[in-house]
N, CA, C and O atoms as CSV, one atom per row, in Angstrom:
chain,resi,resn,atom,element,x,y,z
A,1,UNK,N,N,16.584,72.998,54.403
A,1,UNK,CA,C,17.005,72.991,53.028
A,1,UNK,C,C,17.230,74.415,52.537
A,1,UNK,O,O,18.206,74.615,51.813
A,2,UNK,N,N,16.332,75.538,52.896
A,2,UNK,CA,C,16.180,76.604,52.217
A,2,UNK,C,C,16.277,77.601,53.684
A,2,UNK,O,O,15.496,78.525,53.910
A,3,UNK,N,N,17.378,77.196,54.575
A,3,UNK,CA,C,17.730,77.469,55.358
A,3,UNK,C,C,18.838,78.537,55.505
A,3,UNK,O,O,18.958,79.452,56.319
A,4,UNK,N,N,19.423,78.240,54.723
A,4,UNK,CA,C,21.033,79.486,54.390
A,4,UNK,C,C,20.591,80.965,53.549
A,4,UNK,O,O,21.156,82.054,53.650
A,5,UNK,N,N,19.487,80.640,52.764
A,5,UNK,CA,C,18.777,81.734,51.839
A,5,UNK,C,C,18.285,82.459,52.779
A,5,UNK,O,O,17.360,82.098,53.507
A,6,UNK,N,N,19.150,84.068,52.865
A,6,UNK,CA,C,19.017,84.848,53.557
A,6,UNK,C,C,18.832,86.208,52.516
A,6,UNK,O,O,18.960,86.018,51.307
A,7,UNK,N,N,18.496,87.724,53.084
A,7,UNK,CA,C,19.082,88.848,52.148
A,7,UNK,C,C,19.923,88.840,51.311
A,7,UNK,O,O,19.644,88.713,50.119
A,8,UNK,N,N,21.106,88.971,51.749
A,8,UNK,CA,C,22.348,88.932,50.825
A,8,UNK,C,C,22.047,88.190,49.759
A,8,UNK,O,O,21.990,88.813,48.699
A,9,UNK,N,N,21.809,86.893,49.719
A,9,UNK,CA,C,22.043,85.753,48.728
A,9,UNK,C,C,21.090,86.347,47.616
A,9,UNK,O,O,21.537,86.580,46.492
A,10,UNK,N,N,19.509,86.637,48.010
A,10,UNK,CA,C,18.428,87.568,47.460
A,10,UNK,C,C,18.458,88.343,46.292
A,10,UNK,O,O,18.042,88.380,45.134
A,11,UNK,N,N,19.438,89.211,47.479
A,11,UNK,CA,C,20.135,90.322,46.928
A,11,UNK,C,C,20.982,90.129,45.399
A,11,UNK,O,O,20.569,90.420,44.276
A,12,UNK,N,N,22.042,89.650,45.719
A,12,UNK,CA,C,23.057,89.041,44.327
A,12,UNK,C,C,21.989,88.374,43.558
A,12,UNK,O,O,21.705,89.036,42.560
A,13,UNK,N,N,21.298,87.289,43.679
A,13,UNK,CA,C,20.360,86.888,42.749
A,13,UNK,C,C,19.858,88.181,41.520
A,13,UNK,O,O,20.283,88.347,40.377
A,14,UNK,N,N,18.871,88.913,42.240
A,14,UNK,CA,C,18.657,89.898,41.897
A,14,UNK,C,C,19.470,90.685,40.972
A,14,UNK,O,O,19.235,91.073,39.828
A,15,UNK,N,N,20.434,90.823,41.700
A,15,UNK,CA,C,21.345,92.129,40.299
A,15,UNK,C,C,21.694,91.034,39.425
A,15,UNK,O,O,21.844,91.432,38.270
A,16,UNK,N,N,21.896,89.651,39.588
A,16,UNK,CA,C,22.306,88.850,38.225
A,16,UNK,C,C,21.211,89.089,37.385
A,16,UNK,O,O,21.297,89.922,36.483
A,17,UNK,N,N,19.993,88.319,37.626
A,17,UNK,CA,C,19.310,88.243,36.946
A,17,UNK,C,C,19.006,89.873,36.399
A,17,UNK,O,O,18.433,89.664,35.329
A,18,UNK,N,N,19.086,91.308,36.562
A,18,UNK,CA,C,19.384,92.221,35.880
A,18,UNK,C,C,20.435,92.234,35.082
A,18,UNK,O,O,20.385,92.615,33.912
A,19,UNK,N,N,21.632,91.749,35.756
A,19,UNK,CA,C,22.355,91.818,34.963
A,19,UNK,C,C,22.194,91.128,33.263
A,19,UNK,O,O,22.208,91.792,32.227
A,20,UNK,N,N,22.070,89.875,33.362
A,20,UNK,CA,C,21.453,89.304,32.272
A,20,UNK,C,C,20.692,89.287,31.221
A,20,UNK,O,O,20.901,88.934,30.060
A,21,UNK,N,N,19.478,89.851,31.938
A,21,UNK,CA,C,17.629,90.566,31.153
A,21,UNK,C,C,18.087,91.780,30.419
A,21,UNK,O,O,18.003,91.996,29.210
A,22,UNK,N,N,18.763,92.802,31.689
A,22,UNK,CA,C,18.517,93.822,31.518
A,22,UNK,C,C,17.392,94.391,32.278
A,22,UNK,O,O,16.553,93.704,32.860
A,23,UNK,N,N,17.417,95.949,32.239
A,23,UNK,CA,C,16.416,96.644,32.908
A,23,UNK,C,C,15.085,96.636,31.670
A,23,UNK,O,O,13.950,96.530,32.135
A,24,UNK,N,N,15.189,96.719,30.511
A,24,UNK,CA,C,14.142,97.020,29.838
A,24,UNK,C,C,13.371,95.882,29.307
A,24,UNK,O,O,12.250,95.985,28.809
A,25,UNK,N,N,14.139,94.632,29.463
A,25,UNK,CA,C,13.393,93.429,29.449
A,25,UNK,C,C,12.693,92.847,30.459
A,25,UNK,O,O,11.893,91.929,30.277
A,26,UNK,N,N,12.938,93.310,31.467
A,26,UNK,CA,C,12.235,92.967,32.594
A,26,UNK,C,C,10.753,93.048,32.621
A,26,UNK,O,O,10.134,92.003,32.822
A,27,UNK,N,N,10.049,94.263,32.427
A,27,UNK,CA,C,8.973,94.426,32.262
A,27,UNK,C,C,7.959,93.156,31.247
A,27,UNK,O,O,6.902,92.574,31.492
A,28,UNK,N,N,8.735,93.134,30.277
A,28,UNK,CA,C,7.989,92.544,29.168
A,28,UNK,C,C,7.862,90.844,29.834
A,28,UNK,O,O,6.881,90.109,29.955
A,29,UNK,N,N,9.197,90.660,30.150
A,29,UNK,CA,C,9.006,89.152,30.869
A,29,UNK,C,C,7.963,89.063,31.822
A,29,UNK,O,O,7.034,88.260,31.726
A,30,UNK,N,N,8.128,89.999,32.877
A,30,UNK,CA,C,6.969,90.061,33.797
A,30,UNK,C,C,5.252,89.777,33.209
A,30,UNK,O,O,4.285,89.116,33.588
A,31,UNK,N,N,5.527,90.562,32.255
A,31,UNK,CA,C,3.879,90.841,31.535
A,31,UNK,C,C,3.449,89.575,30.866
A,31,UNK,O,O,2.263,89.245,30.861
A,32,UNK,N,N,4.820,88.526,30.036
A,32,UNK,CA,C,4.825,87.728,29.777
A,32,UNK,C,C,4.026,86.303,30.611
A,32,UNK,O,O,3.093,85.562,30.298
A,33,UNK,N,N,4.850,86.388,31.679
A,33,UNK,CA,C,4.614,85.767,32.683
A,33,UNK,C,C,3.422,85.687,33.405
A,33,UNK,O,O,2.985,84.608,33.806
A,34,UNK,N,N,2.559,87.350,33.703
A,34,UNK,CA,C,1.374,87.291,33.976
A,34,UNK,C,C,0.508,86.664,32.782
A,34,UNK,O,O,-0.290,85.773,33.075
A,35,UNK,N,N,0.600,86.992,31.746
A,35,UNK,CA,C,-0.323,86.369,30.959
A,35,UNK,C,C,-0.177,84.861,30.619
A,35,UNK,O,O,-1.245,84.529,30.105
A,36,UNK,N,N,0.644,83.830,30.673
A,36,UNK,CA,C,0.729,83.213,30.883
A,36,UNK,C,C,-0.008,82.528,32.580
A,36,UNK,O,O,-0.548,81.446,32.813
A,37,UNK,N,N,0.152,83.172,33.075
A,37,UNK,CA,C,-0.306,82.603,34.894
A,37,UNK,C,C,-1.883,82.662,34.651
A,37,UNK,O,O,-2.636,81.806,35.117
A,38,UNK,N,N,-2.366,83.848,33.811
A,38,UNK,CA,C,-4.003,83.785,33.804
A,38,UNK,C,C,-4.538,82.727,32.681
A,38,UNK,O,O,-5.490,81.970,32.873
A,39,UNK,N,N,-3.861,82.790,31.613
A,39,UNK,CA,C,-3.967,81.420,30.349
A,39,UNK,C,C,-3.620,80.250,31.391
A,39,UNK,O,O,-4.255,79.265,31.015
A,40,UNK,N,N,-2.901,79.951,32.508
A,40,UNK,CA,C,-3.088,78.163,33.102
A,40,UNK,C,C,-4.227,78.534,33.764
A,40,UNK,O,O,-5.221,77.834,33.571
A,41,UNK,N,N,-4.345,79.804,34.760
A,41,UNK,CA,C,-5.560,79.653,35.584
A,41,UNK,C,C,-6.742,79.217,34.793
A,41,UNK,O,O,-7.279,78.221,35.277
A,42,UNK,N,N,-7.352,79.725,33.609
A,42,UNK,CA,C,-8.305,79.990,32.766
A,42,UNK,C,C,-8.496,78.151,32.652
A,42,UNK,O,O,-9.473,77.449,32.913
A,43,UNK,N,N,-7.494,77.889,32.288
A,43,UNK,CA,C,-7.634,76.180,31.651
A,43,UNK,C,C,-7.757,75.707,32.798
A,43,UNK,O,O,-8.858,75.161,32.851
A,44,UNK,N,N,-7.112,75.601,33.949
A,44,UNK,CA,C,-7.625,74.845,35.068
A,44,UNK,C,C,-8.583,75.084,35.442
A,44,UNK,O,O,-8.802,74.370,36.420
A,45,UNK,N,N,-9.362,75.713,35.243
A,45,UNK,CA,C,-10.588,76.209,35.726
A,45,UNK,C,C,-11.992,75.598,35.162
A,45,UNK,O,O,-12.990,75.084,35.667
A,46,UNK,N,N,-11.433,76.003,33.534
A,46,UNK,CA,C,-12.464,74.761,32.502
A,46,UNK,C,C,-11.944,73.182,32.643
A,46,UNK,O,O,-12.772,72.297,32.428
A,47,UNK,N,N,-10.819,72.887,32.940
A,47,UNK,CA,C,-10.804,71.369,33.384
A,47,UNK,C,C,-11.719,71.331,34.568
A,47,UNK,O,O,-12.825,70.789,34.542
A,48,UNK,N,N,-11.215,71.918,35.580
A,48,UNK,CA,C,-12.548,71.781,36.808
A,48,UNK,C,C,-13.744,71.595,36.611
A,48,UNK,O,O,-14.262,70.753,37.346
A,49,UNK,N,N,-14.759,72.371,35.437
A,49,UNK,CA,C,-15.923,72.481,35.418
A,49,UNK,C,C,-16.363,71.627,34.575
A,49,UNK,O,O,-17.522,71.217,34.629
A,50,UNK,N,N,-15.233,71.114,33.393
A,50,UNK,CA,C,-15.315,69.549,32.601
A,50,UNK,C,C,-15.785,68.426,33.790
A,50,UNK,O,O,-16.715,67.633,33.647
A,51,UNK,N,N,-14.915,68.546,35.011
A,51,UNK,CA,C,-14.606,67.222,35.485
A,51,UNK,C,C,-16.005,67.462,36.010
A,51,UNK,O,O,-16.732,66.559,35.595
A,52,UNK,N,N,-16.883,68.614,37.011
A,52,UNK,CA,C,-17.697,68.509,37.387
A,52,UNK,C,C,-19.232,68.226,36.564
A,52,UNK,O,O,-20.341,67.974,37.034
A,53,UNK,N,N,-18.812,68.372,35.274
A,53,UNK,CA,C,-20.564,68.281,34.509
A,53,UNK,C,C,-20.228,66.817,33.988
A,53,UNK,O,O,-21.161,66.146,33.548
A,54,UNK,N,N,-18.444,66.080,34.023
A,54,UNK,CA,C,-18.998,64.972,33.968
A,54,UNK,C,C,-19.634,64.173,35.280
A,54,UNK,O,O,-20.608,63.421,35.291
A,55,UNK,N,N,-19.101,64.420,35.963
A,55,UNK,CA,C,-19.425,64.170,37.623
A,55,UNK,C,C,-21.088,64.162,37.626
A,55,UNK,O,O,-21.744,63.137,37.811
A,56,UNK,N,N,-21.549,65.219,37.437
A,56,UNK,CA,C,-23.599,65.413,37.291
A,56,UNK,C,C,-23.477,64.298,36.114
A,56,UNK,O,O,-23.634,63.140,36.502
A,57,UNK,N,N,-23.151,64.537,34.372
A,57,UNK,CA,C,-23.355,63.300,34.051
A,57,UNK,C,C,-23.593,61.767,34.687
A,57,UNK,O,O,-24.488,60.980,34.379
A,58,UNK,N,N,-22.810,61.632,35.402
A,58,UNK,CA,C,-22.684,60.011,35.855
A,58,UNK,C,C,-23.317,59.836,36.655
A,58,UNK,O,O,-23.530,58.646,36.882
A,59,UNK,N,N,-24.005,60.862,37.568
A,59,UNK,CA,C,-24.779,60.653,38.820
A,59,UNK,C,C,-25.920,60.706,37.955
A,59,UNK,O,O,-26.474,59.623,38.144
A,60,UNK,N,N,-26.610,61.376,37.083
A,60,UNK,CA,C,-27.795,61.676,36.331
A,60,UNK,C,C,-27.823,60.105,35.618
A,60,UNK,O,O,-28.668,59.357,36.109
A,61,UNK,N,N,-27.211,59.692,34.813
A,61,UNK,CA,C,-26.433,58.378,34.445
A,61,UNK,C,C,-27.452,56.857,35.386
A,61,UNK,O,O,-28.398,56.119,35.112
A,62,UNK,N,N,-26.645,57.042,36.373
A,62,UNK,CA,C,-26.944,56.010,37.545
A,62,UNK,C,C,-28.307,56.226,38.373
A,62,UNK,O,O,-28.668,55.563,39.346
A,63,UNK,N,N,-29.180,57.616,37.593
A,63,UNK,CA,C,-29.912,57.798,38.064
A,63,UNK,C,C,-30.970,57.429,37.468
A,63,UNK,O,O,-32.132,57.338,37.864
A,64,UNK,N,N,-30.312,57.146,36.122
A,64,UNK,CA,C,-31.359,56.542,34.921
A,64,UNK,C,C,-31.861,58.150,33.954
A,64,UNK,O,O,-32.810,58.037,33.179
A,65,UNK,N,N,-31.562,58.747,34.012
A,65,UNK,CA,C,-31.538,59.877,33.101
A,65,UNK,C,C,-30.291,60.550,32.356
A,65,UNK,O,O,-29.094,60.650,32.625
A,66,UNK,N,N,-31.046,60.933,31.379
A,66,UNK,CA,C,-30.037,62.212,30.629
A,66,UNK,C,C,-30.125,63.474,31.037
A,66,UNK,O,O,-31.245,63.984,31.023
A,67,UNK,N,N,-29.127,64.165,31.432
A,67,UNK,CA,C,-29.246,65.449,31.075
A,67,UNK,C,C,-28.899,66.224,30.555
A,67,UNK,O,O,-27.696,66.126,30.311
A,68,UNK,N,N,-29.528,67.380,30.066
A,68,UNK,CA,C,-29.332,68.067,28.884
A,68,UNK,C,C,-28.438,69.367,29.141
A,68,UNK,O,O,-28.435,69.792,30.296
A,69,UNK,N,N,-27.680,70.042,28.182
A,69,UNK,CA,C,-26.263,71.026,28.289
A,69,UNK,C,C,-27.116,72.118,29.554
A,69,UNK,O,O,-26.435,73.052,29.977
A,70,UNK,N,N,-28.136,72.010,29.944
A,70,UNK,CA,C,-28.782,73.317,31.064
A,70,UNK,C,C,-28.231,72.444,32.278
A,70,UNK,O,O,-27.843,73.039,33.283
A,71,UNK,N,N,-28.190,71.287,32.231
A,71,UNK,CA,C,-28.196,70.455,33.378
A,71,UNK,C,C,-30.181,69.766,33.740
A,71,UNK,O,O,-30.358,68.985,34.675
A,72,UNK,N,N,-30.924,70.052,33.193
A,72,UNK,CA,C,-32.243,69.676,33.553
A,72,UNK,C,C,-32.142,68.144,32.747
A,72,UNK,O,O,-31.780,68.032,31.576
A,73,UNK,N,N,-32.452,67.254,33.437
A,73,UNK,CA,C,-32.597,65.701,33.011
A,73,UNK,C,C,-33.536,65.566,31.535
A,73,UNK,O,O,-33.793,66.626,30.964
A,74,UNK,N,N,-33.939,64.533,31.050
A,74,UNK,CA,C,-34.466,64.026,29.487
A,74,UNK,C,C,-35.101,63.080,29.912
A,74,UNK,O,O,-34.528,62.164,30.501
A,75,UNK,N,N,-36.678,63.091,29.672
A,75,UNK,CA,C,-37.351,62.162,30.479
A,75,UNK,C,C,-38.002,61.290,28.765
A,75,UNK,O,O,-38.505,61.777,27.753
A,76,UNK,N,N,-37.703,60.044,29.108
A,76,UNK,CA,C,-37.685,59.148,27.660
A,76,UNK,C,C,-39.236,58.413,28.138
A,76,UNK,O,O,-39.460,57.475,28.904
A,77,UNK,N,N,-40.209,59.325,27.287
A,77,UNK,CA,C,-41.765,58.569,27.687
A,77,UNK,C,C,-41.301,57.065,27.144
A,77,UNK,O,O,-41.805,56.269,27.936
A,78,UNK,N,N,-40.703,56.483,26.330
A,78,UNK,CA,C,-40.729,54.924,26.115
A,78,UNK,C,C,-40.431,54.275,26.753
A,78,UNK,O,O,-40.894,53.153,26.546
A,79,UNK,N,N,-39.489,54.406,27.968
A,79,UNK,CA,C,-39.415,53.758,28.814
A,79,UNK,C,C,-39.956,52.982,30.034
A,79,UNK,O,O,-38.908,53.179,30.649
A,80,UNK,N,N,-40.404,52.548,30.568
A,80,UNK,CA,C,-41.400,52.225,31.933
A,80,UNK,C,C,-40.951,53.402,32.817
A,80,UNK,O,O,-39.828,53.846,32.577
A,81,UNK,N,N,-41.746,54.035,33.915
A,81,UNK,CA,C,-41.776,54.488,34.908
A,81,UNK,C,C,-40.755,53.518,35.898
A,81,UNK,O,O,-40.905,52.314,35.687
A,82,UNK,N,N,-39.727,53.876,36.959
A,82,UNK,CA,C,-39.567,53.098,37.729
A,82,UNK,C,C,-39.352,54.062,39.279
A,82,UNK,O,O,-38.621,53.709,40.205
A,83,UNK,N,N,-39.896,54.885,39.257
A,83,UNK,CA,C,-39.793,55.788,40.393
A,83,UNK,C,C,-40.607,55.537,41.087
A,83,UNK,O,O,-40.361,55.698,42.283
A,84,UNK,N,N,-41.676,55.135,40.776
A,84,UNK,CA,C,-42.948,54.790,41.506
A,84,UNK,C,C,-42.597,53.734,42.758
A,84,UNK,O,O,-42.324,52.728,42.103
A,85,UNK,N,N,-42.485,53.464,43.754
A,85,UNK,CA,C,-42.437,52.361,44.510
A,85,UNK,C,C,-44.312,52.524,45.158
A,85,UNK,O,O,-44.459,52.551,46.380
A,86,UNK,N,N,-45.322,52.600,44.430
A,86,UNK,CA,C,-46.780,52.207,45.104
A,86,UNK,C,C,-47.416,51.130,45.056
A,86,UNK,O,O,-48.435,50.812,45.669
A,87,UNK,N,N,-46.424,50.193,43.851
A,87,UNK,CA,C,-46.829,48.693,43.518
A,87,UNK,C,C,-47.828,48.957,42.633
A,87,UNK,O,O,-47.877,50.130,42.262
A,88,UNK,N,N,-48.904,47.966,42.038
A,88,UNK,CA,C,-49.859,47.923,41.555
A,88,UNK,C,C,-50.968,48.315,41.644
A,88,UNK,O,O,-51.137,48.388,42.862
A,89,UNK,N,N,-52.009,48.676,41.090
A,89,UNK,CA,C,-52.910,49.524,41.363
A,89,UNK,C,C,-54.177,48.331,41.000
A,89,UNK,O,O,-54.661,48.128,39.886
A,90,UNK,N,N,-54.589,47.526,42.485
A,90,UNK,CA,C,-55.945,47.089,42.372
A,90,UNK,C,C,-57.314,47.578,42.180
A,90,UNK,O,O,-58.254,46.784,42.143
């Protein structure tokens, strides 16, 4: 597909897109552009760490606990104990 894209072709690309911008716009687009590339990185990054504290949520969840914004679980004295597997105590 991207088989014929050689130098030359590169090349002409290149001086168009100068031609067009210009030399003194170039820069600013560039800078544009980086800051933009670190503003998606930044957000994909907090989506990642969303998806993972809901991820501990649901396992903490199914584990029968809460846990709290540190990540350390919420232990609800009203509840029964059910961790215990020692049975009854004769």
């Amino acid at each position: 597909m991207l088989s014929g894209i050689g130098a030359p072709e590169i090349i002409i690309v290149a001086v168009l897109i100068l031609l067009l911008f210009g030399f003194k716009k170039l820069p600013d687009a560039a800078r544009s552009i980086g800051k933009s590339a670190r503003v998606f990185k930044s957000e994909v990054n907090e989506m990642k760490e969303e998806d993972r504290q809901r991820e501990e949520a649901k396992k903490a969840r199914d584990n029968g606990s809460t846990p709290t914004a540190d990540g350390n679980a919420v232990i609800d004295e009203a509840k029964p104990r059910t961790d215990n597997q020692s049975g009854p105590v004769s």
